[in-house]
PyMOL CGO cylinders between C-alpha atoms (Angstrom):
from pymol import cmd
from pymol.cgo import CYLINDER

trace = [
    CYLINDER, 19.82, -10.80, 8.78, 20.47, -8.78, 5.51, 0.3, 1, 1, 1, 1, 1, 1,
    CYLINDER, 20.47, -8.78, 5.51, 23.98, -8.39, 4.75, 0.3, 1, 1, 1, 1, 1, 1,
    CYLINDER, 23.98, -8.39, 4.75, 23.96, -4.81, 5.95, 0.3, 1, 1, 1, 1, 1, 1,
    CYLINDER, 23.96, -4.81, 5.95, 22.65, -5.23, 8.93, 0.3, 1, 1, 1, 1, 1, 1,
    CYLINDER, 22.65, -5.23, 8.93, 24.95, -7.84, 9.41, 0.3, 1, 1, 1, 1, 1, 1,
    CYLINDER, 24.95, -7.84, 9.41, 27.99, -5.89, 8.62, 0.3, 1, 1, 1, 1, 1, 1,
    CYLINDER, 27.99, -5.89, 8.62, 26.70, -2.99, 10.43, 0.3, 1, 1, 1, 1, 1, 1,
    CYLINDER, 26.70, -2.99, 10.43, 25.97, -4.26, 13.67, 0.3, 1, 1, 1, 1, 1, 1,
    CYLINDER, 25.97, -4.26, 13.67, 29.66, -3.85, 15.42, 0.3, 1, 1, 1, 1, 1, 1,
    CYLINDER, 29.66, -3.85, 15.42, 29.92, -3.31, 18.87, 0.3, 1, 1, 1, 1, 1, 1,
    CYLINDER, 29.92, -3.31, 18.87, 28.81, -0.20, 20.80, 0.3, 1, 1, 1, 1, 1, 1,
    CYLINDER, 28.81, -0.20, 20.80, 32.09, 0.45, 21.60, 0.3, 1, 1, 1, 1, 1, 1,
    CYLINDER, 32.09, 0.45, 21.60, 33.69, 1.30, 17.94, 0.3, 1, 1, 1, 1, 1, 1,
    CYLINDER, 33.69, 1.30, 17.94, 33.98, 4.75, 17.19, 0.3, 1, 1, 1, 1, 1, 1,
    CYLINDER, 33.98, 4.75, 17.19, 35.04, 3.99, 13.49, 0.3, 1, 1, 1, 1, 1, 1,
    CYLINDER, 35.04, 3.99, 13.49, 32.41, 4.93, 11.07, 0.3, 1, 1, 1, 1, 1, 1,
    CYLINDER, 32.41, 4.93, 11.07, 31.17, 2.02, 8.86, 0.3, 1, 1, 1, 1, 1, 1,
    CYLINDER, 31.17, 2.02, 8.86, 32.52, 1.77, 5.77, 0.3, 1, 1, 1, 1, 1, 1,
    CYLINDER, 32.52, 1.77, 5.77, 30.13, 2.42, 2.76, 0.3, 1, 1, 1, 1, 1, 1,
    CYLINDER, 30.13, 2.42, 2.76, 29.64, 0.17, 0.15, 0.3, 1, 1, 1, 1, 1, 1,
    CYLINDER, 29.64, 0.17, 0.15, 30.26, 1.96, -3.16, 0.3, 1, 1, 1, 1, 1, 1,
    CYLINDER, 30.26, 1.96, -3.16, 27.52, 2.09, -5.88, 0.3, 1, 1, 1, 1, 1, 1,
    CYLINDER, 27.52, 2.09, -5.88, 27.66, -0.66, -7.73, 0.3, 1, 1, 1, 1, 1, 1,
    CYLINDER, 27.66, -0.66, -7.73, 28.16, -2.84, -4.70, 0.3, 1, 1, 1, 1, 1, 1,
    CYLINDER, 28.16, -2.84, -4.70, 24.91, -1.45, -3.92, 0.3, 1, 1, 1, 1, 1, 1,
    CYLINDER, 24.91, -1.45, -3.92, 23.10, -2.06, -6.70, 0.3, 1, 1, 1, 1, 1, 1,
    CYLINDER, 23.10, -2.06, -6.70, 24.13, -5.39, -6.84, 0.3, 1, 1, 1, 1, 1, 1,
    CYLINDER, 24.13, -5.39, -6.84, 23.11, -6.41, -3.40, 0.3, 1, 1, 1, 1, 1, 1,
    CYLINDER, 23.11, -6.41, -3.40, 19.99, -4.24, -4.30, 0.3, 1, 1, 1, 1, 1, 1,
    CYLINDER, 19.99, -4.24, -4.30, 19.25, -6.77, -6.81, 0.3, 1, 1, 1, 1, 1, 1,
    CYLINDER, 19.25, -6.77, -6.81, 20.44, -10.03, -5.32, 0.3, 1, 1, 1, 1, 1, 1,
    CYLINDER, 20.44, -10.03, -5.32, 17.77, -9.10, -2.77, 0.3, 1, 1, 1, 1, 1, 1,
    CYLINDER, 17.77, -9.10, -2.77, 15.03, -8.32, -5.04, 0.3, 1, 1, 1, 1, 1, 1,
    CYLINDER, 15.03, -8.32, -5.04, 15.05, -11.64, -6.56, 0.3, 1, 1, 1, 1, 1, 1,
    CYLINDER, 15.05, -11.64, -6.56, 15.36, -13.49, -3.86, 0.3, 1, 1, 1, 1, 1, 1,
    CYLINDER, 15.36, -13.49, -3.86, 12.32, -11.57, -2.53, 0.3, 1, 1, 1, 1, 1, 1,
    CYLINDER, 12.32, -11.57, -2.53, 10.62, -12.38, -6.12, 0.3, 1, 1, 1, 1, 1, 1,
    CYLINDER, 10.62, -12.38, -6.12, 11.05, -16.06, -6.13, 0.3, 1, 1, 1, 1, 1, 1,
    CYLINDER, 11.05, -16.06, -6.13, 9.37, -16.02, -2.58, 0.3, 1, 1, 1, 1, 1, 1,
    CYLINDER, 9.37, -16.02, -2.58, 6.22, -15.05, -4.41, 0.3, 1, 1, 1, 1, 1, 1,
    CYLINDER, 6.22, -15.05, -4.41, 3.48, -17.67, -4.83, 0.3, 1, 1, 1, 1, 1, 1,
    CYLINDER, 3.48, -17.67, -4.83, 1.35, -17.32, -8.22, 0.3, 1, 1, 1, 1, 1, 1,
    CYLINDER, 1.35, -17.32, -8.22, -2.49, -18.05, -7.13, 0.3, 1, 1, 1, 1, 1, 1,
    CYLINDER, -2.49, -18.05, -7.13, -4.64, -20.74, -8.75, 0.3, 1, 1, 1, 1, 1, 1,
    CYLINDER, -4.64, -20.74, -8.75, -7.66, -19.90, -10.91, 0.3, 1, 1, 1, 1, 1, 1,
    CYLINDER, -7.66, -19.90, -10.91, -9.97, -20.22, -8.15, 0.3, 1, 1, 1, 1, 1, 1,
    CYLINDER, -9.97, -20.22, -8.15, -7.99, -18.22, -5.58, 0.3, 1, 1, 1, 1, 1, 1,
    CYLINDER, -7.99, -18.22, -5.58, -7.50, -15.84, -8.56, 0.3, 1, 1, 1, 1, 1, 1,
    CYLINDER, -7.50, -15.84, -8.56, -11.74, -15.57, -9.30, 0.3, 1, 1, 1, 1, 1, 1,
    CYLINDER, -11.74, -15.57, -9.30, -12.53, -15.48, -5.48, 0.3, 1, 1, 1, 1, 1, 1,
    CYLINDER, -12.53, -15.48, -5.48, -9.92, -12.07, -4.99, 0.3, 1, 1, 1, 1, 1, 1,
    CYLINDER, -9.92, -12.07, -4.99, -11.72, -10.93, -7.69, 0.3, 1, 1, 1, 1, 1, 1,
    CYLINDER, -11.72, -10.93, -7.69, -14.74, -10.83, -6.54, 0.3, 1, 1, 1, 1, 1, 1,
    CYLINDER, -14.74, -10.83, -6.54, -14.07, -9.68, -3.05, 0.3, 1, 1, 1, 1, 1, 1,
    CYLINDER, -14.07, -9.68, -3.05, -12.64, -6.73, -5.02, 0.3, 1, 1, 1, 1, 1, 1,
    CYLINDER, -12.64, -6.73, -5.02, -15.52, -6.08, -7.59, 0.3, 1, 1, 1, 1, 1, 1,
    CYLINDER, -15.52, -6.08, -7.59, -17.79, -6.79, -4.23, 0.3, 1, 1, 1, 1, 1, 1,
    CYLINDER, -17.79, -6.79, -4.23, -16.09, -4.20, -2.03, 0.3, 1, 1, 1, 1, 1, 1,
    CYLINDER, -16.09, -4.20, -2.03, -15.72, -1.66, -4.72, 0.3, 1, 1, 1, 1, 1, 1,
    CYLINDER, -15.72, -1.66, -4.72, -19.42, -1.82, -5.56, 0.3, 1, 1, 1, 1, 1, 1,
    CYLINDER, -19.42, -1.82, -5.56, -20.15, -1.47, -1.74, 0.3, 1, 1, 1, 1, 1, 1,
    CYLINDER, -20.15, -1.47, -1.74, -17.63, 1.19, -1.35, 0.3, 1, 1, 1, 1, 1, 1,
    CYLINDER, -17.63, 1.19, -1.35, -19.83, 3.14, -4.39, 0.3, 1, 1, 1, 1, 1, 1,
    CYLINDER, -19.83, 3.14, -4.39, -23.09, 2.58, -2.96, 0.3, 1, 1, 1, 1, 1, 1,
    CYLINDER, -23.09, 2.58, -2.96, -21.78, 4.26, 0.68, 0.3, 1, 1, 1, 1, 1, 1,
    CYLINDER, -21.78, 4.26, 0.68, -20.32, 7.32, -1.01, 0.3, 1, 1, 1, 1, 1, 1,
    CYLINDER, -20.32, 7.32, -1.01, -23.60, 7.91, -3.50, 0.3, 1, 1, 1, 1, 1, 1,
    CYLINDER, -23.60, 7.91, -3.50, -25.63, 7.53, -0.56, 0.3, 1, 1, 1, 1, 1, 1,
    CYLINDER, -25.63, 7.53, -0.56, -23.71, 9.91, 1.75, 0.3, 1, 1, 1, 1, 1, 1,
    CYLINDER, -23.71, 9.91, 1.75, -23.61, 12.29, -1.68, 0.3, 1, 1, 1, 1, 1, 1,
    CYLINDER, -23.61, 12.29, -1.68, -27.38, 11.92, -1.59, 0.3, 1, 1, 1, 1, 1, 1,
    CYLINDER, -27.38, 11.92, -1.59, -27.72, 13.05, 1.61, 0.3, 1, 1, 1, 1, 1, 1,
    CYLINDER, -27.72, 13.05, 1.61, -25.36, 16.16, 1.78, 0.3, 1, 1, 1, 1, 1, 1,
    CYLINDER, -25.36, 16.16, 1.78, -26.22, 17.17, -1.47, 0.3, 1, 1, 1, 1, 1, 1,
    CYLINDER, -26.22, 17.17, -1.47, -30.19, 17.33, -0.62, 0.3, 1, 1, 1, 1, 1, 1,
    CYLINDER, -30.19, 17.33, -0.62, -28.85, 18.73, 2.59, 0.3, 1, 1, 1, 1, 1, 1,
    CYLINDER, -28.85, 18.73, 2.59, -27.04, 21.26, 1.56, 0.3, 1, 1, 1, 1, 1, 1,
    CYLINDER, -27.04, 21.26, 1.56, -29.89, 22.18, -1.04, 0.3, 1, 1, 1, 1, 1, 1,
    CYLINDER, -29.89, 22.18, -1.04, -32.30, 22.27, 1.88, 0.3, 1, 1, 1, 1, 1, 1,
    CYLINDER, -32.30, 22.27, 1.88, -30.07, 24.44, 4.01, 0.3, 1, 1, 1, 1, 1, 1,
    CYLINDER, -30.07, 24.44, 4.01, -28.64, 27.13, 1.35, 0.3, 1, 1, 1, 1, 1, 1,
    CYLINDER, -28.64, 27.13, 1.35, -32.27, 27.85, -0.92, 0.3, 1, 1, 1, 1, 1, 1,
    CYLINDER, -32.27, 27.85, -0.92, -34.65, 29.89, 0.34, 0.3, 1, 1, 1, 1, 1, 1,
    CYLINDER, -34.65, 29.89, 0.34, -37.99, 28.00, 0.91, 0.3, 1, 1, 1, 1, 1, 1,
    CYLINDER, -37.99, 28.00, 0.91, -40.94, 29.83, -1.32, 0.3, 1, 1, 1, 1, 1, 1,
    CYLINDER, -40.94, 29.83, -1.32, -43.47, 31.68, 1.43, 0.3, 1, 1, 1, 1, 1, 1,
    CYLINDER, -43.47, 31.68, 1.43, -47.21, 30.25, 1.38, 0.3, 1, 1, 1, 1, 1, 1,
]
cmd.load_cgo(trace, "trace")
């Protein structure tokens, strides 16, 4: 449990209001748990690093082809549906 949570979680039966912390109380437990949440982070090895990569360059490129497709298709659609076809 955070230390707010902590110190907020009194009994249902208090009527007091909790007591605020003031600011610089909260900006330094504001910071005490932003580095503890940093130094949970794990840097990834060169492979791991080339592999996410490349799952991102590979589903970006995918993600293009989709939308220039369905752009293809609505745009031909759309040119097909709104121009008058020339009488023969």
């Amino acid at each position: 449990m955070t230390e707010t949570t902590a110190s907020e979680s009194h009994g249902a039966g208090h009527d007091k209001k909790p007591s605020k912390a003031g600011f610089f109380a909260g900006m330094a437990l504001f910071f005490r748990q932003m580095i503890s949440e940093l130094k949970k982070v794990v840097t990834p090895t060169r492979s791991e690093l080339v592999n996410y990569t490349l799952v991102v360059i590979g589903f970006v490129v995918f993600m293009m082809l989709i939308i220039s497709g369905l752009d293809f298709v609505f745009g031909n659609g759309s040119i097909l549906i709104f121009t008058n076809s020339p009488e023969q």
